[in-house]
PDB file of N, CA, C and O in Angstrom:
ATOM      1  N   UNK A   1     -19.211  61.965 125.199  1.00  0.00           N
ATOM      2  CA  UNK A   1     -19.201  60.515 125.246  1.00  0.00           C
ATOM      3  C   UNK A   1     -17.826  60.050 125.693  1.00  0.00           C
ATOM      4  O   UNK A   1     -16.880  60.717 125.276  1.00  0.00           O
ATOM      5  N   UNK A   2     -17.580  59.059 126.438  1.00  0.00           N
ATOM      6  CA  UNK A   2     -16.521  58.276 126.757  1.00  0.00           C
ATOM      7  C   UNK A   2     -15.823  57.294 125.394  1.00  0.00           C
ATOM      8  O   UNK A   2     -16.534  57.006 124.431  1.00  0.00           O
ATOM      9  N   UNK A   3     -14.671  56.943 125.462  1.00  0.00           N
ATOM     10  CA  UNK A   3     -14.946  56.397 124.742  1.00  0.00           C
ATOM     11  C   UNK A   3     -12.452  56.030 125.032  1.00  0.00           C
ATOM     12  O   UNK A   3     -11.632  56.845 125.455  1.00  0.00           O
ATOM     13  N   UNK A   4     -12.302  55.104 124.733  1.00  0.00           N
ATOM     14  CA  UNK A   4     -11.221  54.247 125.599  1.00  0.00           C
ATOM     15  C   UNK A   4     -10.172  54.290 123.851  1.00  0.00           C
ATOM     16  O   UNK A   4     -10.424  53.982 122.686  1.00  0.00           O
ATOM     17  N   UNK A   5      -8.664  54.999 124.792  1.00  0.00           N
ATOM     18  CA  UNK A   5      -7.741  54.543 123.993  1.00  0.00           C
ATOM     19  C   UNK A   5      -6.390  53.452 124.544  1.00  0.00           C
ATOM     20  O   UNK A   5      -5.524  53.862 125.316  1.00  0.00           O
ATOM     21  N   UNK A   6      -6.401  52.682 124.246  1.00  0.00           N
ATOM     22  CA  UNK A   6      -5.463  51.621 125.078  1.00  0.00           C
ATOM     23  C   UNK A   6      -5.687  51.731 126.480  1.00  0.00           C
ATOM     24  O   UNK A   6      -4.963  52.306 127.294  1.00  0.00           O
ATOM     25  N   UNK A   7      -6.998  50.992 126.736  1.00  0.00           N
ATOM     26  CA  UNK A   7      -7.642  51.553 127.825  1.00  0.00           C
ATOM     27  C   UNK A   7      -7.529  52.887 129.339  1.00  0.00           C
ATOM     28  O   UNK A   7      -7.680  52.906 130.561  1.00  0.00           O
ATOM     29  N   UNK A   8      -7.255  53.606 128.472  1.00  0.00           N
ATOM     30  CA  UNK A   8      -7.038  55.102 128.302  1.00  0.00           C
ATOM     31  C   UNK A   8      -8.877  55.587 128.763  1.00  0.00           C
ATOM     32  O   UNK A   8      -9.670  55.296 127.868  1.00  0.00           O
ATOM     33  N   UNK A   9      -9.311  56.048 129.629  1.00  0.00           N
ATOM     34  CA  UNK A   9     -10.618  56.767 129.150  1.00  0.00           C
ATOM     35  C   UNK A   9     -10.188  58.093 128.778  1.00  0.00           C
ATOM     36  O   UNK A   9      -9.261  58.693 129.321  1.00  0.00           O
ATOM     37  N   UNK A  10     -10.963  58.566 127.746  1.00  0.00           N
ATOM     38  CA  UNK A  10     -10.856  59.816 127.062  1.00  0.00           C
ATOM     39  C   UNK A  10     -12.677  60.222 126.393  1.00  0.00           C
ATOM     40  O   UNK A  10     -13.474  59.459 125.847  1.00  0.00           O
ATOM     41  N   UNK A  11     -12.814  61.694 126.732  1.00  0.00           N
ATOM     42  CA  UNK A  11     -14.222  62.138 126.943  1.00  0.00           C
ATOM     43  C   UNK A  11     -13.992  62.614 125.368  1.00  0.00           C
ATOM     44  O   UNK A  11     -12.825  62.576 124.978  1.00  0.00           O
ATOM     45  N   UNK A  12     -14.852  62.991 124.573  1.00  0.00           N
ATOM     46  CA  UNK A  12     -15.416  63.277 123.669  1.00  0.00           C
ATOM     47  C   UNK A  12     -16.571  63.984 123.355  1.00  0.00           C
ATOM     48  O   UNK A  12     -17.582  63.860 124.046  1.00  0.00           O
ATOM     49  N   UNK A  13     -16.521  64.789 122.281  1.00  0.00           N
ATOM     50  CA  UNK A  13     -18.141  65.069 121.562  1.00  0.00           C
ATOM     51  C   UNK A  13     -18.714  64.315 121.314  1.00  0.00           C
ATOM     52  O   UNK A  13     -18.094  63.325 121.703  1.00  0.00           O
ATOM     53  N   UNK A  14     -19.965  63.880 120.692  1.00  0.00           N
ATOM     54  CA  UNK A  14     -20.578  62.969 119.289  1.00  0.00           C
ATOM     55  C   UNK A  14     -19.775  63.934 118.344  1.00  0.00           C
ATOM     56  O   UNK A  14     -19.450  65.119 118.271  1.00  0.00           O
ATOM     57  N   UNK A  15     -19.616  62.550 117.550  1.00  0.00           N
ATOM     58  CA  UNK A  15     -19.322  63.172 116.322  1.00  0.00           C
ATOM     59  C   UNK A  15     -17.910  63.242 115.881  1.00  0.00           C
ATOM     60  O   UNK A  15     -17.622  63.445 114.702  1.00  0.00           O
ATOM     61  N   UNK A  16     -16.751  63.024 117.100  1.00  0.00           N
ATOM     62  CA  UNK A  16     -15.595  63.459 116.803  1.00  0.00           C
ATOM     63  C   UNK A  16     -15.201  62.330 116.387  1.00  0.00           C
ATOM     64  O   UNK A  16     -16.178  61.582 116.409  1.00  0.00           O
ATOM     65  N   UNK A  17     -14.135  61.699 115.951  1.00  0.00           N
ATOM     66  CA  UNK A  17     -13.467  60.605 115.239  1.00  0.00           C
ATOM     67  C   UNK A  17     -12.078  59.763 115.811  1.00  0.00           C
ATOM     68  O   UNK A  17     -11.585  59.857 116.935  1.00  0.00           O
ATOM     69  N   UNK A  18     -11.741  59.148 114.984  1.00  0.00           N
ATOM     70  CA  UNK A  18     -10.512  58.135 115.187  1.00  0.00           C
ATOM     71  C   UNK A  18      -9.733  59.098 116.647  1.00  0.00           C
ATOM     72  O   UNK A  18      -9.515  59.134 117.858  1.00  0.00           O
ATOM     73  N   UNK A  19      -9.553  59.869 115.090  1.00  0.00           N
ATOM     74  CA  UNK A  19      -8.063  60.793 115.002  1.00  0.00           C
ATOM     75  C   UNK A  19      -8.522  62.170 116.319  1.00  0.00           C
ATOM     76  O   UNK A  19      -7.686  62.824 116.943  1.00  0.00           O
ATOM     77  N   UNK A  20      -9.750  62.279 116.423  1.00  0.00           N
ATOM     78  CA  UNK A  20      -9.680  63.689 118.021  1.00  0.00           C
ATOM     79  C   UNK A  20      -9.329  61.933 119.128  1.00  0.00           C
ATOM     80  O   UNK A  20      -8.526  62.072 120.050  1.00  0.00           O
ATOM     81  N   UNK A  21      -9.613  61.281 119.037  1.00  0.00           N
ATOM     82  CA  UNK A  21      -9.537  60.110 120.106  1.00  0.00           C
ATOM     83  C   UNK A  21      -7.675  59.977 120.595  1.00  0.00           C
ATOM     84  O   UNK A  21      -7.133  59.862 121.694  1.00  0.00           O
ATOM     85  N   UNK A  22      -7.213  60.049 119.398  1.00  0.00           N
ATOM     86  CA  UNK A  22      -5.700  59.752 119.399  1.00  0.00           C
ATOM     87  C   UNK A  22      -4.928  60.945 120.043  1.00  0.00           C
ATOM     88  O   UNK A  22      -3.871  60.720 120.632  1.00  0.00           O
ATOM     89  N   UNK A  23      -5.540  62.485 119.923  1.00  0.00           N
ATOM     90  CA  UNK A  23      -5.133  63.304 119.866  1.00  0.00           C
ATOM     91  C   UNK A  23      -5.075  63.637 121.274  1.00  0.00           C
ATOM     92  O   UNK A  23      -4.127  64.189 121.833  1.00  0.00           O
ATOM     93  N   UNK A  24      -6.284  63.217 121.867  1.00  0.00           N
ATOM     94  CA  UNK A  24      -6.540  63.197 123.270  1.00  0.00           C
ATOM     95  C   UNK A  24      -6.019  62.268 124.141  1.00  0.00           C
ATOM     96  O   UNK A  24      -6.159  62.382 125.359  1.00  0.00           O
ATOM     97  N   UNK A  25      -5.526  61.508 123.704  1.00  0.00           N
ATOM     98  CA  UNK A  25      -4.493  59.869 124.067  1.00  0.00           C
ATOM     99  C   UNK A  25      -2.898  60.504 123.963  1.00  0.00           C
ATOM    100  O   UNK A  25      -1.980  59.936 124.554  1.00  0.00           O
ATOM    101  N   UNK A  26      -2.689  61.649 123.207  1.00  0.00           N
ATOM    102  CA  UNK A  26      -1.473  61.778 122.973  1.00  0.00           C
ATOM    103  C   UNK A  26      -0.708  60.472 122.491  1.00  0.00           C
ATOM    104  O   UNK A  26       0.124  59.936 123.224  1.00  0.00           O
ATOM    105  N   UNK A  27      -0.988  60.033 121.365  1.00  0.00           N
ATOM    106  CA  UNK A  27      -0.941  58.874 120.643  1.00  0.00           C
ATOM    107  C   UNK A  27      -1.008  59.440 119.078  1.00  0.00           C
ATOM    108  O   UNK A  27      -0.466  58.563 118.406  1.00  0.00           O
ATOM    109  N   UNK A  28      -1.265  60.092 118.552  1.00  0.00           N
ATOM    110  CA  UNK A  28      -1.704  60.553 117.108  1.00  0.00           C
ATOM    111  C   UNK A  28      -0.092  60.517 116.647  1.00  0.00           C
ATOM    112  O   UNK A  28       0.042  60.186 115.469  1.00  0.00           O
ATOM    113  N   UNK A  29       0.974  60.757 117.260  1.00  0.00           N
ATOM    114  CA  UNK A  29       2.475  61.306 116.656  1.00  0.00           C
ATOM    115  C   UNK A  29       2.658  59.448 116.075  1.00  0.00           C
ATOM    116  O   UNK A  29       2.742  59.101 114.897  1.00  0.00           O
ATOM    117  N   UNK A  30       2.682  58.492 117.324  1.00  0.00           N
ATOM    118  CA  UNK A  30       2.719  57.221 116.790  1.00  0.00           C
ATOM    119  C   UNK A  30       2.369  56.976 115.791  1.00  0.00           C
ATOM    120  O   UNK A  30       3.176  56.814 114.876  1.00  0.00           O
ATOM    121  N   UNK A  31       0.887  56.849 115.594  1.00  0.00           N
ATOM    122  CA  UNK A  31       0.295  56.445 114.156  1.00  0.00           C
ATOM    123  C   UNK A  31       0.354  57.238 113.123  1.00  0.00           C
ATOM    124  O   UNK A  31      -0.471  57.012 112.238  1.00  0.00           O
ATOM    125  N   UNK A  32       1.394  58.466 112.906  1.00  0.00           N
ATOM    126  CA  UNK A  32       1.616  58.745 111.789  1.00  0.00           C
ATOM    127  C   UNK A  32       2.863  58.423 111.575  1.00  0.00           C
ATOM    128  O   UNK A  32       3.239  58.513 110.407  1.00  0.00           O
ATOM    129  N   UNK A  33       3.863  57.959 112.621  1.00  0.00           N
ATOM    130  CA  UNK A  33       5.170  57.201 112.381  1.00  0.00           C
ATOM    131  C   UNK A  33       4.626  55.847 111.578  1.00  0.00           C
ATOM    132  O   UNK A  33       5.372  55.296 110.770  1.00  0.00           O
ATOM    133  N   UNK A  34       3.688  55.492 111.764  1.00  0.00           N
ATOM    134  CA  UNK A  34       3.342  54.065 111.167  1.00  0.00           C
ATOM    135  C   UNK A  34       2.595  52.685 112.232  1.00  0.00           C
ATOM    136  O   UNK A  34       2.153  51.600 111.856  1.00  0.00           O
ATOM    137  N   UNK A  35       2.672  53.183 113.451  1.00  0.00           N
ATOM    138  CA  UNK A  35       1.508  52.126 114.032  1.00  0.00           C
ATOM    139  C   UNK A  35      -0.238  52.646 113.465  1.00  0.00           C
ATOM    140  O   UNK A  35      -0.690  53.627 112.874  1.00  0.00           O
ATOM    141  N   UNK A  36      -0.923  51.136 114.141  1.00  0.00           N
ATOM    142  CA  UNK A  36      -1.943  51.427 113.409  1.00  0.00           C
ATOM    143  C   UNK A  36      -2.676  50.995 114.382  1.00  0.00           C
ATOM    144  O   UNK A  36      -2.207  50.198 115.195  1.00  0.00           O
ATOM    145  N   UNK A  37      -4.236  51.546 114.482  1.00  0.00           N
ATOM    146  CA  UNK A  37      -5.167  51.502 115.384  1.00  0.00           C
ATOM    147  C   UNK A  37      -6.208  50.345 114.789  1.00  0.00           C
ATOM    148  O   UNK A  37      -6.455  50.057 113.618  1.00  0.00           O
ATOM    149  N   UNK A  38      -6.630  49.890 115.801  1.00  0.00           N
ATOM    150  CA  UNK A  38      -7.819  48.793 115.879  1.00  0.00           C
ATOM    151  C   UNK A  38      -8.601  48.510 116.862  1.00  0.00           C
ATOM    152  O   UNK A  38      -8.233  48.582 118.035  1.00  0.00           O
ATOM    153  N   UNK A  39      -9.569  48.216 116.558  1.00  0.00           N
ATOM    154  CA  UNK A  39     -10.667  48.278 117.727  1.00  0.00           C
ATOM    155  C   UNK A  39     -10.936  47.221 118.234  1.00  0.00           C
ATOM    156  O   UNK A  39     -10.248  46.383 117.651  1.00  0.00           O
ATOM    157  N   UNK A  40     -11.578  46.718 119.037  1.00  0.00           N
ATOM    158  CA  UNK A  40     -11.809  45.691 119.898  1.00  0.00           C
ATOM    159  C   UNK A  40     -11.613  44.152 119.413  1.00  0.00           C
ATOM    160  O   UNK A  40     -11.170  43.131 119.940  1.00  0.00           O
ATOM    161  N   UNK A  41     -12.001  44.389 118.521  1.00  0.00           N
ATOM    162  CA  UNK A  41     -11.912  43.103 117.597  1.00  0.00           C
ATOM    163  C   UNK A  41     -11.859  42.813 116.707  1.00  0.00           C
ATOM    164  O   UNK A  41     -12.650  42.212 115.981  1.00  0.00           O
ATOM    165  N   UNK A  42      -9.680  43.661 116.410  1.00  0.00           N
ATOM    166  CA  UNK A  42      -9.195  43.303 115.428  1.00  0.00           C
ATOM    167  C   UNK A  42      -9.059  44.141 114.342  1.00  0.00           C
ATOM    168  O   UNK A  42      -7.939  44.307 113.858  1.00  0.00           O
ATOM    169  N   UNK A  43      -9.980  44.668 113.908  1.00  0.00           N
ATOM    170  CA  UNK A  43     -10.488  45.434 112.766  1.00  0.00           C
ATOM    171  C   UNK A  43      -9.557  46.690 112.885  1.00  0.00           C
ATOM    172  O   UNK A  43      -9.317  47.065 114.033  1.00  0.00           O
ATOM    173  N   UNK A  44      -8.935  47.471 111.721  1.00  0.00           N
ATOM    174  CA  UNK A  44      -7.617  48.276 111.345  1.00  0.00           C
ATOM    175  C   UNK A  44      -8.944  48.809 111.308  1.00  0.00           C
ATOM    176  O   UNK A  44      -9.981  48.205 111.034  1.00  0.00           O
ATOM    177  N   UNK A  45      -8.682  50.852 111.833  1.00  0.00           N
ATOM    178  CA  UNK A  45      -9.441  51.670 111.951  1.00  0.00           C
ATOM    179  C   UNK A  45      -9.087  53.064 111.316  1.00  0.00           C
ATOM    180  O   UNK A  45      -8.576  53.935 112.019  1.00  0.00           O
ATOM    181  N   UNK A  46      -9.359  53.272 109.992  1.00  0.00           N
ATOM    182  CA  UNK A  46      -8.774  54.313 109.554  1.00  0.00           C
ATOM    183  C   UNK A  46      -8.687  56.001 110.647  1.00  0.00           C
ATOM    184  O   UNK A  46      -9.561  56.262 111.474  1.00  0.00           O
ATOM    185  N   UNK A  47      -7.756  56.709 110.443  1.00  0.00           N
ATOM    186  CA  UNK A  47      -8.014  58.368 111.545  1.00  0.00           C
ATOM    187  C   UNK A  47      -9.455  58.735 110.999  1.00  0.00           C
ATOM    188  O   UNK A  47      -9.828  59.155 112.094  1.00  0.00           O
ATOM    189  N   UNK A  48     -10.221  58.861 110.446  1.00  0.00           N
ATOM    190  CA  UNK A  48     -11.453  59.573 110.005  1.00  0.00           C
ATOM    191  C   UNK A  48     -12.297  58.869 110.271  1.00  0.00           C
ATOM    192  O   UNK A  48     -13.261  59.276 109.621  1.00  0.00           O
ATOM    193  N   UNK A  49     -12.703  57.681 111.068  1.00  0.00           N
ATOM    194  CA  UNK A  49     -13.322  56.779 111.506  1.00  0.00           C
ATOM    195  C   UNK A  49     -14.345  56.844 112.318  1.00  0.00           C
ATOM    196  O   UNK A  49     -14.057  57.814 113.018  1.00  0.00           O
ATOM    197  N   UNK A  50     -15.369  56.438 112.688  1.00  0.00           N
ATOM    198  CA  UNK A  50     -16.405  56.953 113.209  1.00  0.00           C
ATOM    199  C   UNK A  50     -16.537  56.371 114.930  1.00  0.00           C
ATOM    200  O   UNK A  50     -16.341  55.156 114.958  1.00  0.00           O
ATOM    201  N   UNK A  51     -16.807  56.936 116.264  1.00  0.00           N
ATOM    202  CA  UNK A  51     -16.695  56.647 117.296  1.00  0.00           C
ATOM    203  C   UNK A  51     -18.028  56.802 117.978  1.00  0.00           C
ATOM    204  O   UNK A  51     -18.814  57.750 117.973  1.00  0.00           O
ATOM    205  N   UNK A  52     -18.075  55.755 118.503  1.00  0.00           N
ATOM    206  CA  UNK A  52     -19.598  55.653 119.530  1.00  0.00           C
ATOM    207  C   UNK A  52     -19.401  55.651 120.983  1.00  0.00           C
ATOM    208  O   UNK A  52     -18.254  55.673 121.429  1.00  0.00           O
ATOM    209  N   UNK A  53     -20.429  55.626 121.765  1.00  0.00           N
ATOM    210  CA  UNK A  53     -19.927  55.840 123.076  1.00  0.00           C
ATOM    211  C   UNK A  53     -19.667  54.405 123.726  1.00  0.00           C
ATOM    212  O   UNK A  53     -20.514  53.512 123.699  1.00  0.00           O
ATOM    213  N   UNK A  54     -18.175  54.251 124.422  1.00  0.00           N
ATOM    214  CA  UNK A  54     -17.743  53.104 125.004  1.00  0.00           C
ATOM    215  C   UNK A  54     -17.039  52.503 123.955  1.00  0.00           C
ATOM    216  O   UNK A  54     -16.893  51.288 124.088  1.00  0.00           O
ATOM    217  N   UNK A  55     -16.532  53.037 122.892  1.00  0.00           N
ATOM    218  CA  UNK A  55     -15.894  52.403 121.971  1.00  0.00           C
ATOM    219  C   UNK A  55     -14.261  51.470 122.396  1.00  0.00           C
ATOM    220  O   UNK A  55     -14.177  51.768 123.588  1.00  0.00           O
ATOM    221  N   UNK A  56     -13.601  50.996 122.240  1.00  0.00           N
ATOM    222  CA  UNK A  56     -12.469  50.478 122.675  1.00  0.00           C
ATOM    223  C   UNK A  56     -11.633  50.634 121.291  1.00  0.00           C
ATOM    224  O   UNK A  56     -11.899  49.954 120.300  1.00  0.00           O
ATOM    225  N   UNK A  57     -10.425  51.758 121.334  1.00  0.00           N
ATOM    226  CA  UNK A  57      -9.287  51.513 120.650  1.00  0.00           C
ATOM    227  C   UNK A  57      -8.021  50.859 120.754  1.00  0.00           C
ATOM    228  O   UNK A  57      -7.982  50.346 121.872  1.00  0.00           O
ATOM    229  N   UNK A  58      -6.999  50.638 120.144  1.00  0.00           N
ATOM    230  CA  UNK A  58      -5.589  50.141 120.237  1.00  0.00           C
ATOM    231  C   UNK A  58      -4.781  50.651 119.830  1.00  0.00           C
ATOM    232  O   UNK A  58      -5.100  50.718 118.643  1.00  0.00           O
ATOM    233  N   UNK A  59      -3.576  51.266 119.961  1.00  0.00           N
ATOM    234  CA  UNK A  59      -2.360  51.837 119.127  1.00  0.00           C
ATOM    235  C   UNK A  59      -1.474  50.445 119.007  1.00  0.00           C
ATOM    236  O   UNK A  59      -1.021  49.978 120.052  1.00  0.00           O
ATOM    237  N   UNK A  60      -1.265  49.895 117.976  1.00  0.00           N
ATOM    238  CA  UNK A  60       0.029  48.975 117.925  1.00  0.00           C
ATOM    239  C   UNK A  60       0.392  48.864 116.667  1.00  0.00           C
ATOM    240  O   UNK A  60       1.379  48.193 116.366  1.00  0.00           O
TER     241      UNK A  60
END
């Protein structure tokens, strides 16, 4: 599945999460310094979080 990190496309399994999304963004080091991810609208997205296809993330 596709699925967008700071409009980033990044491919995926089903099934994989927040945190394989970040990892594949090369973004994961950030959000454990302390930025935080959110999705399209707004909503703080914990790393264990669940991802669908075409999802839209944010690092800020």
């Amino acid at each position: 599945m596709k699925v967008f990190v700071n409009n980033l496309e990044i491919a995926l399994f089903p099934g994989m999460t927040v945190k394989h999304a970040l990892i594949g963004a090369g973004l994961l080091d950030e959000v454990l310094a302390g930025k935080k991810v959110f999705d399209e609208w707004g909503n703080e997205l914990g790393l264990d979080g669940a991802l669908t296809e075409g999802n839209r993330i944010y690092v800020k």
